[in-house]
Z-matrix of the N, CA and C atoms (Angstrom, degrees):
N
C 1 1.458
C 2 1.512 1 108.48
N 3 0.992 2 111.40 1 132.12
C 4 1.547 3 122.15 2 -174.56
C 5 1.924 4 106.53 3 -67.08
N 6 1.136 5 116.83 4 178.38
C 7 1.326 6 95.27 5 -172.57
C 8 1.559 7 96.58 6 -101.85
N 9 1.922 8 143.84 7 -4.48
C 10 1.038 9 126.18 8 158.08
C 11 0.933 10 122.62 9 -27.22
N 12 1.888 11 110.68 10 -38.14
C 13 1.562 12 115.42 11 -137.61
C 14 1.209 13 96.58 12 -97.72
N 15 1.250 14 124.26 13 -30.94
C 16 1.683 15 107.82 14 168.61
C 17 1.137 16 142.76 15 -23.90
N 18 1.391 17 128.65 16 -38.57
C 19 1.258 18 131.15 17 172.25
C 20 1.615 19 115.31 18 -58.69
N 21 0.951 20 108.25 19 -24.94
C 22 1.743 21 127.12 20 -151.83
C 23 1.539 22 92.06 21 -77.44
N 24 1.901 23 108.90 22 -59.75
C 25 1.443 24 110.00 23 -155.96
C 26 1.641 25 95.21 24 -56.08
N 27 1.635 26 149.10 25 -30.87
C 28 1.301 27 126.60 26 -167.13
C 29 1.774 28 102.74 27 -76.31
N 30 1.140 29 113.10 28 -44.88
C 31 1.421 30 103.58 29 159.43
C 32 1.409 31 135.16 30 -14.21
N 33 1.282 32 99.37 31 -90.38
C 34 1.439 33 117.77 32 166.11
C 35 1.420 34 137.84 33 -41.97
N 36 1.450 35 116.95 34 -27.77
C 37 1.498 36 165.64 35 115.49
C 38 1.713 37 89.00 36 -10.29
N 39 1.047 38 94.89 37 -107.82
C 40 1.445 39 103.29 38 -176.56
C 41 1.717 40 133.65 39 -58.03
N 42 1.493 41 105.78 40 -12.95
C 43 1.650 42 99.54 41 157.98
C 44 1.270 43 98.56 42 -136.38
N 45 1.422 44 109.16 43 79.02
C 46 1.724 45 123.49 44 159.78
C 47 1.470 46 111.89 45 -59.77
N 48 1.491 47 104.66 46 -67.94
C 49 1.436 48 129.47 47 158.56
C 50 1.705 49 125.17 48 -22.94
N 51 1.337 50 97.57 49 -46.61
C 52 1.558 51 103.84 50 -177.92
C 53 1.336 52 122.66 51 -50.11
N 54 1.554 53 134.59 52 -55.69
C 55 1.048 54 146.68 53 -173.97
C 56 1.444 55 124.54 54 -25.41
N 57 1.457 56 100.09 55 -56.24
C 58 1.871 57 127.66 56 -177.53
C 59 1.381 58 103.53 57 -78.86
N 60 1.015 59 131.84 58 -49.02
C 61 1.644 60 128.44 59 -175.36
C 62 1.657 61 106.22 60 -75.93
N 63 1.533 62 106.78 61 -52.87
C 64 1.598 63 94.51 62 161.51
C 65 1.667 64 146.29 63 -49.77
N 66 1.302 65 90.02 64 -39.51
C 67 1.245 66 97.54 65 170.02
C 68 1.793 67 115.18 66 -75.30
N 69 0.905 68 111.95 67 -28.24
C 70 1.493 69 131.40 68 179.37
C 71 1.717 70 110.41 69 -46.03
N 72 1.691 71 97.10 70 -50.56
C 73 1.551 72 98.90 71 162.77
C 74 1.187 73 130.28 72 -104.77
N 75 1.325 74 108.29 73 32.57
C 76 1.671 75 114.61 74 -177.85
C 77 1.926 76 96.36 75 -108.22
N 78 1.317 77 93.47 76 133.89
C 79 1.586 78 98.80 77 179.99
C 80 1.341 79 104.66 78 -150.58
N 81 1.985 80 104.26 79 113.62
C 82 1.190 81 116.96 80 -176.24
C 83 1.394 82 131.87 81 -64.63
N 84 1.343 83 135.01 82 149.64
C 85 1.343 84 99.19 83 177.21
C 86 1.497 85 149.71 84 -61.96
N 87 1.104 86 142.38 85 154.53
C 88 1.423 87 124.45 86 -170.19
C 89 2.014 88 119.14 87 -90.74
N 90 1.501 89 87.36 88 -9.45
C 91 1.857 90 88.86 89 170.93
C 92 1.113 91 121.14 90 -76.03
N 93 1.126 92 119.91 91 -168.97
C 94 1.554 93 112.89 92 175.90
C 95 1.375 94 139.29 93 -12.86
N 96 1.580 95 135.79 94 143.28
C 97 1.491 96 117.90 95 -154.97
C 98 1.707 97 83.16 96 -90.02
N 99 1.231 98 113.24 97 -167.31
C 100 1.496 99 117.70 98 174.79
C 101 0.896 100 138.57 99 -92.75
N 102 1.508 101 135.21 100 132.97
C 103 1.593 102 143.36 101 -142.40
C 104 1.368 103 98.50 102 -123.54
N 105 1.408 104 113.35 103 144.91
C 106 1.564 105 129.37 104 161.51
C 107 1.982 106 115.68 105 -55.00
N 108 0.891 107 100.34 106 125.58
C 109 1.782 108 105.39 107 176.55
C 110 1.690 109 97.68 108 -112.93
N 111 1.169 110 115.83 109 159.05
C 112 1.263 111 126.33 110 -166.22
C 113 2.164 112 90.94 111 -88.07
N 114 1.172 113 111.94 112 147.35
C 115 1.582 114 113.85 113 -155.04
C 116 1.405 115 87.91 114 -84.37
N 117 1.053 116 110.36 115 134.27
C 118 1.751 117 109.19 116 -176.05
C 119 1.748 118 107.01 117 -94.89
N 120 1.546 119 111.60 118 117.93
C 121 1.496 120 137.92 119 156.74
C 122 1.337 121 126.00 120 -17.93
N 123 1.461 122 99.45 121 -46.39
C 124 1.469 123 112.74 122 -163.63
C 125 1.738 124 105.93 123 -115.50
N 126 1.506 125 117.76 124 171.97
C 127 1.776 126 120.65 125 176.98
C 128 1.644 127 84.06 126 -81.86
N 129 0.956 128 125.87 127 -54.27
C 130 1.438 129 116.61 128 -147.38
C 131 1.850 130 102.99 129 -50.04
N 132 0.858 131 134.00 130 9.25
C 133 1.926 132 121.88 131 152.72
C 134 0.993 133 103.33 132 -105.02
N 135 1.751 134 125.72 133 26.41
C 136 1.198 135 120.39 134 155.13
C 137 1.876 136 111.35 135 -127.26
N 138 1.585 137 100.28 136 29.67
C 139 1.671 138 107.36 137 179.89
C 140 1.728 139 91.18 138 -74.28
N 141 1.099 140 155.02 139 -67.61
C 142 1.235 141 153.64 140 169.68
C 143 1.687 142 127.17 141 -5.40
N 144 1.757 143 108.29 142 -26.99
C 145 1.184 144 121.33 143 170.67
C 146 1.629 145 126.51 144 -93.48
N 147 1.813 146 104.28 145 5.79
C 148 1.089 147 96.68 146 172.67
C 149 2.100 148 130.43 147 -78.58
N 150 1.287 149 106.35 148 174.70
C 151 1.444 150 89.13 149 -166.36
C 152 1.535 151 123.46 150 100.49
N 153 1.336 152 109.15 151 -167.66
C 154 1.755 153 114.22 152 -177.14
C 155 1.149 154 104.07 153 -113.27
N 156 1.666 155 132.39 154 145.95
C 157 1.462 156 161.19 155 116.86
C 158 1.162 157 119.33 156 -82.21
N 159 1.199 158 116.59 157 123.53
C 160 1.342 159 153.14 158 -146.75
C 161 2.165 160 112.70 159 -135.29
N 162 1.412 161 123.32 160 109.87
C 163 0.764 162 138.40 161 148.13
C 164 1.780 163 151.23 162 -170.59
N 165 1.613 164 121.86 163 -156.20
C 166 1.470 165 84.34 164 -147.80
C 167 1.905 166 82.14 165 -164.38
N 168 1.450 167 104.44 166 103.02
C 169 1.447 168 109.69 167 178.45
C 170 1.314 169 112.53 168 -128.12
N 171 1.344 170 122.60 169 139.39
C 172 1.735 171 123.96 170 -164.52
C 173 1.564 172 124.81 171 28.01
N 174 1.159 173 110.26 172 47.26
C 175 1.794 174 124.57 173 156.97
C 176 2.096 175 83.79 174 106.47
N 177 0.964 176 114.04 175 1.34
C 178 1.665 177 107.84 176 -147.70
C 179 1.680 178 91.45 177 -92.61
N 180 1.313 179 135.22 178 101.24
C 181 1.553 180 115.61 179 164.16
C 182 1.677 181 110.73 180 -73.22
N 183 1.419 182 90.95 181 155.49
C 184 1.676 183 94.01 182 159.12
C 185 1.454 184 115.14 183 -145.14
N 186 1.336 185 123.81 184 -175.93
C 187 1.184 186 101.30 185 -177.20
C 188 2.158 187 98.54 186 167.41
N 189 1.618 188 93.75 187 114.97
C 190 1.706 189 87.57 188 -171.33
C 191 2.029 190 88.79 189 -126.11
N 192 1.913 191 74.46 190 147.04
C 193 1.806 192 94.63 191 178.81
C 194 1.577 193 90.33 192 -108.42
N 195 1.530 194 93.56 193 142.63
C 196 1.702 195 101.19 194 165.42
C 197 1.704 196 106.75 195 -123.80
N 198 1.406 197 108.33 196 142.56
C 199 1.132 198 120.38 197 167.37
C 200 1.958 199 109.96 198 -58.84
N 201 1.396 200 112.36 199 168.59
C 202 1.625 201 106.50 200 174.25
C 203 1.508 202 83.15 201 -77.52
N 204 1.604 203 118.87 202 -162.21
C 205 1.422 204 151.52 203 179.13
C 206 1.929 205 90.22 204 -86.20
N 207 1.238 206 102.74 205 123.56
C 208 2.022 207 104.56 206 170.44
C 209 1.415 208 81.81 207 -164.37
N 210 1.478 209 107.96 208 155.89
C 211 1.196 210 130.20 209 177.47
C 212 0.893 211 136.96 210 55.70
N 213 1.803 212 106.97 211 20.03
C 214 1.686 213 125.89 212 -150.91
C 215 1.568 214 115.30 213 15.74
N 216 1.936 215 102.47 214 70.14
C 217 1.523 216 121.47 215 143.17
C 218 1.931 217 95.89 216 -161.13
N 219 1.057 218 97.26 217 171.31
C 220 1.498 219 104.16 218 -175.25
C 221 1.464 220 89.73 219 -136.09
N 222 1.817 221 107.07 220 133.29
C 223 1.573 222 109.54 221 -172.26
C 224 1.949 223 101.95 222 -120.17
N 225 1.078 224 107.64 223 130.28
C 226 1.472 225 93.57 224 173.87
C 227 1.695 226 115.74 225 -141.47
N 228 0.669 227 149.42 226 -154.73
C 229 1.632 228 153.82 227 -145.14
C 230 1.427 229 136.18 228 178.41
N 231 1.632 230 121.26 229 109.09
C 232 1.509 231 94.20 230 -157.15
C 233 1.304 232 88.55 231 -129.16
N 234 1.513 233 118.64 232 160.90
C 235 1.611 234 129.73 233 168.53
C 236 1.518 235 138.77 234 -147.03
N 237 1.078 236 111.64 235 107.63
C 238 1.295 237 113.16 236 -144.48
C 239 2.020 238 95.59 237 -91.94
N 240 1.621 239 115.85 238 131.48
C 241 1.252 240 122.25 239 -177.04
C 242 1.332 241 150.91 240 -114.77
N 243 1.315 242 151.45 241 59.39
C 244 1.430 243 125.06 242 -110.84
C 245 1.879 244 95.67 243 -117.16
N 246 1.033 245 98.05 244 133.76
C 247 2.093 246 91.29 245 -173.09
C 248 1.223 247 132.34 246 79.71
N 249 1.971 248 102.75 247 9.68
C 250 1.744 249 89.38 248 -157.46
C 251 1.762 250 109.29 249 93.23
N 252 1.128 251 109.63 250 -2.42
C 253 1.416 252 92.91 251 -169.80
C 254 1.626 253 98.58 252 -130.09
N 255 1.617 254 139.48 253 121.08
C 256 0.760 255 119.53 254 159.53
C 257 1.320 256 139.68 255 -69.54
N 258 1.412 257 137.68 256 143.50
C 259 1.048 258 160.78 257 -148.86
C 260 1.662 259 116.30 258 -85.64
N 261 1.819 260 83.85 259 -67.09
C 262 1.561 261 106.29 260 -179.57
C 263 1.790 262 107.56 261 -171.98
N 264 1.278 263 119.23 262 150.95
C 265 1.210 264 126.53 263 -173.48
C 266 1.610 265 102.02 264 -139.66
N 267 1.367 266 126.20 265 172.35
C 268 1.542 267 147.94 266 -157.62
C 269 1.186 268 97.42 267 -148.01
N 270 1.312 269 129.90 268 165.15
C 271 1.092 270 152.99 269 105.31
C 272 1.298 271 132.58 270 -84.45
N 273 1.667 272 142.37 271 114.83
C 274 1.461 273 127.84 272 -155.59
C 275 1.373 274 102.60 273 -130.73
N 276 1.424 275 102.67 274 160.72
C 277 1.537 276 111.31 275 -175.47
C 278 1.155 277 100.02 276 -127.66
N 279 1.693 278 132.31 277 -176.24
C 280 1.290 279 149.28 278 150.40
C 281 1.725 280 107.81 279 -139.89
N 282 1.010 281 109.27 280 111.51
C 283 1.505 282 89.92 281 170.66
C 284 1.349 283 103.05 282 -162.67
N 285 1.737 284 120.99 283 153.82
C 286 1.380 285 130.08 284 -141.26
C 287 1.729 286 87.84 285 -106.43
N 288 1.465 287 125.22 286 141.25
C 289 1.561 288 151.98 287 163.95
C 290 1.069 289 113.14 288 -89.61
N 291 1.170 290 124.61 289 -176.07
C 292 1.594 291 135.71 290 159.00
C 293 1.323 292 133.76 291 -66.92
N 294 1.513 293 96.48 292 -15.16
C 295 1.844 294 124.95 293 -167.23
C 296 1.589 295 99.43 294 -119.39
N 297 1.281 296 107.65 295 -47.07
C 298 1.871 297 90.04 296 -162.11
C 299 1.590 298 90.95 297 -163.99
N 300 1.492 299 112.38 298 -179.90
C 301 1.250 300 116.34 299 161.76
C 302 1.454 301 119.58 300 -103.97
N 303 1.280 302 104.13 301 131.38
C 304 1.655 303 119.34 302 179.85
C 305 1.335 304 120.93 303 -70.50
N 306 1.289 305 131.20 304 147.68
C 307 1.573 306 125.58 305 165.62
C 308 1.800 307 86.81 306 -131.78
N 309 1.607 308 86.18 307 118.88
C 310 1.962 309 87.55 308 -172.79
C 311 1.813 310 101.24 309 -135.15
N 312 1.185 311 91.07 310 110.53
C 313 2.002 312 122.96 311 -179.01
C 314 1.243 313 95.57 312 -81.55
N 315 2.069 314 121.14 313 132.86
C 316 1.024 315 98.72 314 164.32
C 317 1.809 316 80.11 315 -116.38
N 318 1.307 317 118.40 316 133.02
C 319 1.692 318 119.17 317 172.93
C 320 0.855 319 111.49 318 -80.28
N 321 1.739 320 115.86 319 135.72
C 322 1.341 321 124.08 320 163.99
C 323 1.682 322 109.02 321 47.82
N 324 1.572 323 100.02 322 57.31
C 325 1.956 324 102.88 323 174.54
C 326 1.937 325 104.65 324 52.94
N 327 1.240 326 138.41 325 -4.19
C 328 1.096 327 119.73 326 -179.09
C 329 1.214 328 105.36 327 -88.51
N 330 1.542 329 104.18 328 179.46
C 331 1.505 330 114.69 329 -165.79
C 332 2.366 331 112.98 330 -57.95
N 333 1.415 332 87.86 331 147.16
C 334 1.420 333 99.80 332 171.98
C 335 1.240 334 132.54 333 -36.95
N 336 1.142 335 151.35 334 119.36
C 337 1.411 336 148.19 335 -162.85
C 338 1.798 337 101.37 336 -113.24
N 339 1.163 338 134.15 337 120.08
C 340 1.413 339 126.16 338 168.05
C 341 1.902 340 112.74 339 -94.59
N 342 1.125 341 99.56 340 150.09
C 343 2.031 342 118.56 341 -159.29
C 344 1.608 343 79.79 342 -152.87
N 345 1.436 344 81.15 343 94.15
C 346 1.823 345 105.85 344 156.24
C 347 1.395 346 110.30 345 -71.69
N 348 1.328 347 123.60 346 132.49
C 349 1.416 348 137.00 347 -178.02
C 350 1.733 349 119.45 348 -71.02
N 351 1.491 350 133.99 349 47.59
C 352 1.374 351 150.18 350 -162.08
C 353 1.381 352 111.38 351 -28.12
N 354 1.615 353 111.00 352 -40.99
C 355 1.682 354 116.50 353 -149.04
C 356 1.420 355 100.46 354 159.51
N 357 1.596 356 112.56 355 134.88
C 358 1.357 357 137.67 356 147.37
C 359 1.125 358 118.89 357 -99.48
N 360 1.733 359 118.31 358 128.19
C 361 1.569 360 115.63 359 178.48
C 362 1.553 361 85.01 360 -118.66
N 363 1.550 362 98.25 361 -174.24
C 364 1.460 363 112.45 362 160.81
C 365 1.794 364 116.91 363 -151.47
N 366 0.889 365 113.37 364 116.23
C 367 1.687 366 147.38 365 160.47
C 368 1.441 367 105.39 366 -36.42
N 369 1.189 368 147.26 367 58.54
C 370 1.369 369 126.58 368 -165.06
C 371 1.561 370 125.28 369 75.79
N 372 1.031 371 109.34 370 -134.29
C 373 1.916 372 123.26 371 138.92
C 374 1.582 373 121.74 372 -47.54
N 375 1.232 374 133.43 373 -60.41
C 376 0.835 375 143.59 374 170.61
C 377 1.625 376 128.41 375 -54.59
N 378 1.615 377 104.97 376 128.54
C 379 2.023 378 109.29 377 -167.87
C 380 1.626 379 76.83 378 -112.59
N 381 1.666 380 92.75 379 157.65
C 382 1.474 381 136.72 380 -161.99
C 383 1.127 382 91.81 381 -139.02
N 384 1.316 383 106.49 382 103.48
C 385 1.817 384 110.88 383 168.28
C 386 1.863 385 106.63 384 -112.66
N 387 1.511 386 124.60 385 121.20
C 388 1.050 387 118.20 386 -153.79
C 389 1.470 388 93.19 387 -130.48
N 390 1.615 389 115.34 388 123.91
C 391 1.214 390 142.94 389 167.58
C 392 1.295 391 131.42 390 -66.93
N 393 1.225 392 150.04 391 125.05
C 394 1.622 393 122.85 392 -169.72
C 395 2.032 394 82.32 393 -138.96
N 396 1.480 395 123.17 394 157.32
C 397 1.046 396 163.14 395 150.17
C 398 1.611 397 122.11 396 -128.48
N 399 1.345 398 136.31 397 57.92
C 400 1.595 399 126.23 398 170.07
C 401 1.118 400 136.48 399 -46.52
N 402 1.626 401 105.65 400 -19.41
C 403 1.256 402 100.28 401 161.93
C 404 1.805 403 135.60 402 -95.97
N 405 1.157 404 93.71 403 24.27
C 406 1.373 405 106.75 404 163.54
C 407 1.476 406 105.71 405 -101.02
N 408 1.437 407 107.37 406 174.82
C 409 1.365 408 123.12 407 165.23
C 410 1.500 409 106.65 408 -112.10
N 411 1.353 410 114.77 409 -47.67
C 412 1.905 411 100.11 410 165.63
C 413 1.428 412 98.85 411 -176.01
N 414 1.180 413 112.07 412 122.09
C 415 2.126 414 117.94 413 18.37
C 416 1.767 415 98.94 414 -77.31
N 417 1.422 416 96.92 415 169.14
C 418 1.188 417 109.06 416 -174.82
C 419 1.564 418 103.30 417 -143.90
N 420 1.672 419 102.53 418 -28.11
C 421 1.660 420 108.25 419 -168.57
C 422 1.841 421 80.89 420 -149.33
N 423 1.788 422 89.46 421 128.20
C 424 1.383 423 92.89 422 154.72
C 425 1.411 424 118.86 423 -127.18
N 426 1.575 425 149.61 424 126.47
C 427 0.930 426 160.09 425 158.48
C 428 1.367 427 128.22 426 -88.22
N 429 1.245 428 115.25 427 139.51
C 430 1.486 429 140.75 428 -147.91
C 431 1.802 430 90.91 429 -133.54
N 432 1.234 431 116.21 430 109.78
C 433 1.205 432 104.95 431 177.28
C 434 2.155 433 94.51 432 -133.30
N 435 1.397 434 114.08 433 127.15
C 436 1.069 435 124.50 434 -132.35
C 437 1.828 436 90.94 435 -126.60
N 438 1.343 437 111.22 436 55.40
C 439 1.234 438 118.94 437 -163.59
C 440 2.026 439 113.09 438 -76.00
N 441 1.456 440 101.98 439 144.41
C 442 1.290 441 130.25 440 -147.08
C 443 1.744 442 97.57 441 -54.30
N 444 0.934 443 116.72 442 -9.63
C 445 1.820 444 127.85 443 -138.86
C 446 1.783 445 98.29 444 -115.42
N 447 1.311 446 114.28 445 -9.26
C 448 1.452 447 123.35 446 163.64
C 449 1.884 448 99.49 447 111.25
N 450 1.321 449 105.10 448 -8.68
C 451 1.446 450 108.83 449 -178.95
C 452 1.795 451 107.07 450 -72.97
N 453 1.799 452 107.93 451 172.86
C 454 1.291 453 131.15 452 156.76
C 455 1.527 454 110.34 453 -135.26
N 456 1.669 455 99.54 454 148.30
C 457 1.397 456 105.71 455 179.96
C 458 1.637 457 95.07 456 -149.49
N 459 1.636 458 85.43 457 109.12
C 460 1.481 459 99.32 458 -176.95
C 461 1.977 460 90.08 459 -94.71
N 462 1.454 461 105.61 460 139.64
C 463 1.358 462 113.57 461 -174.28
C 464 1.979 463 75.93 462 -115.97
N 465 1.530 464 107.80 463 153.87
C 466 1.167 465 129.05 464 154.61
C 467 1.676 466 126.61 465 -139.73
N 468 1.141 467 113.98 466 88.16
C 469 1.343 468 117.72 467 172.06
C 470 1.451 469 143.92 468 -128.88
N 471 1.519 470 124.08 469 170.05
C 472 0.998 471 126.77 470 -169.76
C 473 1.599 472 115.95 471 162.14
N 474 1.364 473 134.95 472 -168.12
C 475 1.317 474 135.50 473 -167.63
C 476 1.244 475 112.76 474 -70.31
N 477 1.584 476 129.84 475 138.50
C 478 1.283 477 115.81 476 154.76
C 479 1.460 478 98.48 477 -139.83
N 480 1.605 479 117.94 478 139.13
C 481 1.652 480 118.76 479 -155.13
C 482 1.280 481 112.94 480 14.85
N 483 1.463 482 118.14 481 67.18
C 484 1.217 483 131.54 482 136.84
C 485 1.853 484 95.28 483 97.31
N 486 0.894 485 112.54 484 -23.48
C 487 1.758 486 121.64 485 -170.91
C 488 1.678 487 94.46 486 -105.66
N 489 1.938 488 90.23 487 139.70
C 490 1.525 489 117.71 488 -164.84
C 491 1.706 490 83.35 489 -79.81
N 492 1.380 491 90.38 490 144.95
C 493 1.841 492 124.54 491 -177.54
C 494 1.279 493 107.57 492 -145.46
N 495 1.578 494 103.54 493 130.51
C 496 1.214 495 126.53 494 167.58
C 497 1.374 496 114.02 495 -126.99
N 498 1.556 497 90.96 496 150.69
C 499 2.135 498 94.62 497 168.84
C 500 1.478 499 89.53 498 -164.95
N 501 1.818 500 82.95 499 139.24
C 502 1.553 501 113.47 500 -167.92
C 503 1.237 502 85.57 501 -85.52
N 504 1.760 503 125.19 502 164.69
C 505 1.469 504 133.40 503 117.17
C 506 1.573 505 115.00 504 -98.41
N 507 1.095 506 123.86 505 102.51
C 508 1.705 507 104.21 506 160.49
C 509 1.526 508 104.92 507 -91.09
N 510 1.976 509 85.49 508 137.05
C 511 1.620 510 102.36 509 176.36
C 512 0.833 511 110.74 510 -105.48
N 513 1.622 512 131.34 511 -172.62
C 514 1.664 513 133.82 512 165.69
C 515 1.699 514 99.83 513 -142.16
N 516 1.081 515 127.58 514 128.71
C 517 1.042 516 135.45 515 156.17
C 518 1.534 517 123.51 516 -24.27
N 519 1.450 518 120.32 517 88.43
C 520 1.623 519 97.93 518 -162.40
C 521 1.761 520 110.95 519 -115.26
N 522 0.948 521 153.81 520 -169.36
C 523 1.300 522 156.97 521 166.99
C 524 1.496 523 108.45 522 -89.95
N 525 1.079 524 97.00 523 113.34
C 526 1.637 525 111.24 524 -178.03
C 527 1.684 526 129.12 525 -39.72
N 528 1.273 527 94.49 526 -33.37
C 529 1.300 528 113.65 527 170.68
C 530 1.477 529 148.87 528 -97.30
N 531 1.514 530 97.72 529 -17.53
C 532 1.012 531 121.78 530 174.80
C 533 1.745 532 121.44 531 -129.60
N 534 1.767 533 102.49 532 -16.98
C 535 1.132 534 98.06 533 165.24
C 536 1.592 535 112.09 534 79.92
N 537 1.218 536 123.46 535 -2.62
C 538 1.515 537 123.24 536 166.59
C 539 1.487 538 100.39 537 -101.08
N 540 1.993 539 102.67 538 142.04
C 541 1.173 540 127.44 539 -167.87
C 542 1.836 541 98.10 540 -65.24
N 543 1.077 542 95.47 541 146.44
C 544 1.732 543 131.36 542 165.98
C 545 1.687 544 93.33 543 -81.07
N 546 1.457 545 88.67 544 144.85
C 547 1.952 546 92.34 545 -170.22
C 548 1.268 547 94.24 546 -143.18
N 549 1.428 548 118.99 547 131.58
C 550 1.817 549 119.08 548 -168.73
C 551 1.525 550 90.75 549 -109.45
């Protein structure tokens, strides 16, 4: 394991469990299957992610704030908690290169990870913003799926002993301050 990947194995470690119950309440849409969108240049098709997401699978909370778009990058922060006790936290970026746009996690204060921006599709209502890192083993792909209904479903996956792994987050749009969901 490379030493990026270190941060990852306590993760993974700690939401083994997550995968099956998350996915359990994740339900894709049923219209149209998913179409290619042209990869967007700029943050601003990512003004929609500013604010708090808020959620909470097998005792585990999580929950990430994003800055608006300033300084052409958008910085945000996530921390995942179980008992009162945190688990693990991020620091996250978005910000546009010469090649693509990045989504760059640094876990738990360790070093920066870069997630080249591959492709946006869309599901109906719903945009699919899809992350790639290959040179990891996991994460390897992170997805941002930015569903019509006020939710987020951050997908994180990639290898673990050699077998494909996934883990959902579903978020909810919540009020920063108080932490109760926004209702469209």
């Amino acid at each position: 394991m490379t030493r990026s990947n270190r941060p990852w194995r306590t993760l993974i470690t700690l939401l083994a469990a997550l995968p099956v119950a998350a996915a359990a309440q994740y339900t894709p849409s049923t219209q149209a299957p998913a179409r290619a969108a042209a990869t967007p240049s700029s943050l601003e098709a990512f003004a929609w992610l500013a604010g708090c997401w808020e959620g909470k699978v097998n005792q585990r909370d999580f929950r990430e704030e994003w800055l608006p778009l300033r300084g052409e990058i958008m910085v945000g922060a996530s921390q995942t908690a179980m008992q009162g006790k945190t688990l693990s936290y991020e620091f996250l970026r978005l910000e546009p290169r010469a090649d693509a746009i990045y989504y760059i996690p640094m876990p738990s204060g360790r070093a920066d990870e870069a997630f080249k921006m591959v492709s946006k599709t869309t599901d109906g209502e719903d945009e699919i913003f899809t992350f790639e890192n290959t040179g990891n083993k996991f994460p390897q792909r992170i997805i941002y799926r930015h569903a019509a209904n006020g939710w987020l479903y951050a997908h994180v996956g990639g290898q673990v002993n050699g077998e494909a792994k996934e883990v959902i987050y579903p978020m909810r749009r919540v009020d920063c301050q108080t932490g109760a969901p926004f209702h469209k």
